[in-house]
C-alpha positions as CSV (number, residue, x, y, z in Angstrom):
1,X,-21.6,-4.8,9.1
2,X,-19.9,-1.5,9.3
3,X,-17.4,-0.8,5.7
4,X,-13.6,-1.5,6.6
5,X,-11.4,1.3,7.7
6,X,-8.7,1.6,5.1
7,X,-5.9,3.8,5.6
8,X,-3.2,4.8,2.6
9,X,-0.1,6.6,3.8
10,X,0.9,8.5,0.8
11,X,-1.2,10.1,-2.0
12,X,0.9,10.1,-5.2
13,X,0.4,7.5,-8.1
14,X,0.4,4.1,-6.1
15,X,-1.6,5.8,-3.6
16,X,-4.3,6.9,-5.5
17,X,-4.8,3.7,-6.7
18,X,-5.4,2.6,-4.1
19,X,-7.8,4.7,-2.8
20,X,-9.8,4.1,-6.0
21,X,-10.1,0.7,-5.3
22,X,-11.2,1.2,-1.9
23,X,-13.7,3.7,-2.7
24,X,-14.6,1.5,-5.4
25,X,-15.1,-1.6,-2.4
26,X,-17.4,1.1,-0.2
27,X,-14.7,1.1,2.2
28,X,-14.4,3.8,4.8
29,X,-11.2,5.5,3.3
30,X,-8.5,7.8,4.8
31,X,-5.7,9.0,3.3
32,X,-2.5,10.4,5.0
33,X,-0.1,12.6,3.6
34,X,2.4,15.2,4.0
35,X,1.5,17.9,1.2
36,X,-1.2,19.7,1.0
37,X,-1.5,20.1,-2.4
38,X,-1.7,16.2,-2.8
39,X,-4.9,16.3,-0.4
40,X,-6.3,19.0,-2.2
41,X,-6.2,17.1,-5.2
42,X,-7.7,13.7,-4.0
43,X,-10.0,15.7,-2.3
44,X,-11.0,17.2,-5.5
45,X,-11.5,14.0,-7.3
46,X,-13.2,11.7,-4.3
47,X,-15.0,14.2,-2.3
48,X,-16.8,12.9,0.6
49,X,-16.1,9.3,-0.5
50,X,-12.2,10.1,1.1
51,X,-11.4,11.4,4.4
52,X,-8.1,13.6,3.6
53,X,-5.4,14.2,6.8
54,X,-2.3,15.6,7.0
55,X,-0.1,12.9,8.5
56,X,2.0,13.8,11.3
57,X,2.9,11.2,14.2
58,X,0.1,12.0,15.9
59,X,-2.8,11.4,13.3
60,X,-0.3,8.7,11.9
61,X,-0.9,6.5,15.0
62,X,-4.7,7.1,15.7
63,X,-5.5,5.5,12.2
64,X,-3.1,3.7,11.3
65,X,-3.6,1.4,14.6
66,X,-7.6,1.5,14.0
67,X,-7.0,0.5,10.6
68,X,-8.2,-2.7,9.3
69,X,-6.1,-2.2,6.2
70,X,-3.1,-0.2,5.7
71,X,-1.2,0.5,2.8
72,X,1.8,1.7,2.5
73,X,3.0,3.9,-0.4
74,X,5.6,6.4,0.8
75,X,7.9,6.9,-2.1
76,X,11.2,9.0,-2.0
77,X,12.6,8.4,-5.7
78,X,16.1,7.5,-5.8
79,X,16.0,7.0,-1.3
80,X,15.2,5.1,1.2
81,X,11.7,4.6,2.2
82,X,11.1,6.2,5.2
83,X,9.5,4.4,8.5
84,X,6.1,5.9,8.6
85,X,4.5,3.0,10.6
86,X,6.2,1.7,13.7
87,X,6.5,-1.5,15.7
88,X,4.8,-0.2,18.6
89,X,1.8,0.8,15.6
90,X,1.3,-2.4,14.2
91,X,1.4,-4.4,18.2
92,X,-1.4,-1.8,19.5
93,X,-3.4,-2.6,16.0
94,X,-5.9,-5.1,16.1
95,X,-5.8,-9.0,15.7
96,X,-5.9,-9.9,12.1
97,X,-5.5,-6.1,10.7
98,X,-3.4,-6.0,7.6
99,X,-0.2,-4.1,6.9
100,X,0.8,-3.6,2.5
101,X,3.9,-2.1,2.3
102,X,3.9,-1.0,-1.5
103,X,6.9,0.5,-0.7
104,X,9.4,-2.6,0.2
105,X,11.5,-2.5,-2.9
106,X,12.7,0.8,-1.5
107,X,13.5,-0.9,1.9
108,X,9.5,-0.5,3.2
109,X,7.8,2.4,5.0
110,X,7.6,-0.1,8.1
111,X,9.5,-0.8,10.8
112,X,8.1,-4.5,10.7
113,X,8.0,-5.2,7.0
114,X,10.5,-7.4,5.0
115,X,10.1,-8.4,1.7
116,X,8.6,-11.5,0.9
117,X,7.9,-13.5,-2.2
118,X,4.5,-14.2,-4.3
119,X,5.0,-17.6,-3.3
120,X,4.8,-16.9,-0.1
121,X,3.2,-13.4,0.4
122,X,2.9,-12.6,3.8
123,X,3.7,-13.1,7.3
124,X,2.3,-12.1,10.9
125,X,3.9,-9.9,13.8
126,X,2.1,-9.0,16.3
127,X,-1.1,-11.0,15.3
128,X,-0.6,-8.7,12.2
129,X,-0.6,-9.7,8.6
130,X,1.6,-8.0,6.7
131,X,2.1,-8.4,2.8
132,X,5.3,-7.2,1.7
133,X,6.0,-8.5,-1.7
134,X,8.5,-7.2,-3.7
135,X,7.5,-6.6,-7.2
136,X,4.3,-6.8,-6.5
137,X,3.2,-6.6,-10.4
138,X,4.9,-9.8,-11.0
139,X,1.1,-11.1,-9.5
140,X,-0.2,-9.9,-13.3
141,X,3.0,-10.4,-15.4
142,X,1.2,-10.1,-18.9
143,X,-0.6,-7.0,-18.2
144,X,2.0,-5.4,-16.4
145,X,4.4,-5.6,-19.1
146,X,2.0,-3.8,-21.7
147,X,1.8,-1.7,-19.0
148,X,5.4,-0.8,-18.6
149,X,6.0,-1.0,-22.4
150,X,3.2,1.4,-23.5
151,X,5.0,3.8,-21.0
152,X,8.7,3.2,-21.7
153,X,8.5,2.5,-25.6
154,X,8.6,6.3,-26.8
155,X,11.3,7.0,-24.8
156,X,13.4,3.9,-26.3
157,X,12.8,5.5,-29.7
158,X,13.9,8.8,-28.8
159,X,17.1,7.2,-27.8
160,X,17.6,4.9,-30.5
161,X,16.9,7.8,-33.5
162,X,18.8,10.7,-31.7
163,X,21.5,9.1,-29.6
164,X,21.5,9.1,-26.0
165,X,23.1,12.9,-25.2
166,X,20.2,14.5,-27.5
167,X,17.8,12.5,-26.6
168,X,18.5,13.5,-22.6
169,X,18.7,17.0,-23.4
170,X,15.9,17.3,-25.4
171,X,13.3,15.6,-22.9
172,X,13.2,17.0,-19.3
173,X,11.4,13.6,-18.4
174,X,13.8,11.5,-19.7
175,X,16.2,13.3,-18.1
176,X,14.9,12.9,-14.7
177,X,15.2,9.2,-15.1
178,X,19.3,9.8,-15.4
179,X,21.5,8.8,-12.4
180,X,24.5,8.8,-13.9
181,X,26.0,10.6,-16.7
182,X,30.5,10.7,-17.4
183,X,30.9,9.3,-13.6
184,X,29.0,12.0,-12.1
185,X,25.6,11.3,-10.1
186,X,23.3,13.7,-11.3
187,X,20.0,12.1,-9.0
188,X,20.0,14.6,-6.0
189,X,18.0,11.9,-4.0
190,X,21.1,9.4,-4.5
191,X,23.6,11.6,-4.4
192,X,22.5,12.1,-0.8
193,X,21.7,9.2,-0.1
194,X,25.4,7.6,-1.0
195,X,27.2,10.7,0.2
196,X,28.3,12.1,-3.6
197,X,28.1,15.3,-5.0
198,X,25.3,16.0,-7.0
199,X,26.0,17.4,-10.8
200,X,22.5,18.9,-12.4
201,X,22.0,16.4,-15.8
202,X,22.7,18.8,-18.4
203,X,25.9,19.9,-16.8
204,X,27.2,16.3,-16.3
205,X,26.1,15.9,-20.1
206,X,28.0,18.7,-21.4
């Protein structure tokens, strides 16, 4: 039998991911994505092992509907999802194909996804399964909280020995996790997205 066609929209973290797992299956992998820096990188790492395109409506539509696996993971931090793959995408995909929209907490990157629970994971339309689970690492609750507490744990210290103000000032990366600081919005992506004005971190913390 001929490997699976697997195409990722998106190459940053979640993407990657799940490319390497893919890869990792013998899958036939493609991977779509807007910057070219990102495709030079998982380029870099996968070689021939990854097809790399830049995504555009065009390309978007020639794999994505002969795909026997997409996943979605478009991420805009702090906005939206935008709707990468359409309706008239996922009707013109084959019987049985399967959509994962990685990106439904942030409203989903397609036109056809709603978020569903792990008790009940998926759904069809269009003779398409599509897996839209929000919170998907709820599936591997004990792992994934290591996971998040290895990552988050530093930064709670840095908080709780030098106060919130110092602690934001003197770590850019903590800072780029604020959203709000003394009622001003100081997230450009949710700024725009509610319609605020947009106060840089350090001036809002001043």
């Amino acid at each position: 039998m001929p490997p699976a066609k697997v195409v990722v929209i998106g190459g940053g973290v979640v993407g990657e991911n799940a490319i390497e797992m893919a890869v990792g299956m013998g899958a036939d992998v493609t991977v779509l994505d807007r910057s070219g820096d990102a495709l030079d990188r998982l380029a870099k790492r996968f070689g021939t092992n990854l097809r790399t395109v830049h995504s555009n409506a065009a390309t978007t539509w020639d794999f994505v509907t002969d795909a026997d696996l997409v996943v979605g993971a478009v991420l805009i931090p702090g906005a939206k999802a935008p709707k990468i793959v359409t309706e008239e995408m996922v009707e013109a995909m084959r019987k049985g194909s399967v959509l994962v929209d990685v990106a439904i907490d942030q409203g989903g990157c397609m036109e056809t996804s709603r978020a569903t629970t792990h008790a009940a994971p998926t759904f069809l339309v269009h003779d398409v399964v599509h897996y839209c689970v929000a919170n998907m690492p709820g599936a591997v609750p004990r792992t994934s909280t290591y996971a998040l507490n290895n990552e988050t744990l530093p930064f709670a210290v840095a908080l709780a020995n030098k106060g919130a103000k110092a602690a934001l000032a003197a770590d850019e990366h903590l800072r780029n996790g604020l959203n709000v600081a003394n009622g001003k919005i100081t997230d450009l992506a949710v700024a725009e997205a509610l319609g605020y004005d947009y106060v840089a971190p350090l001036d809002a913390l001043a």
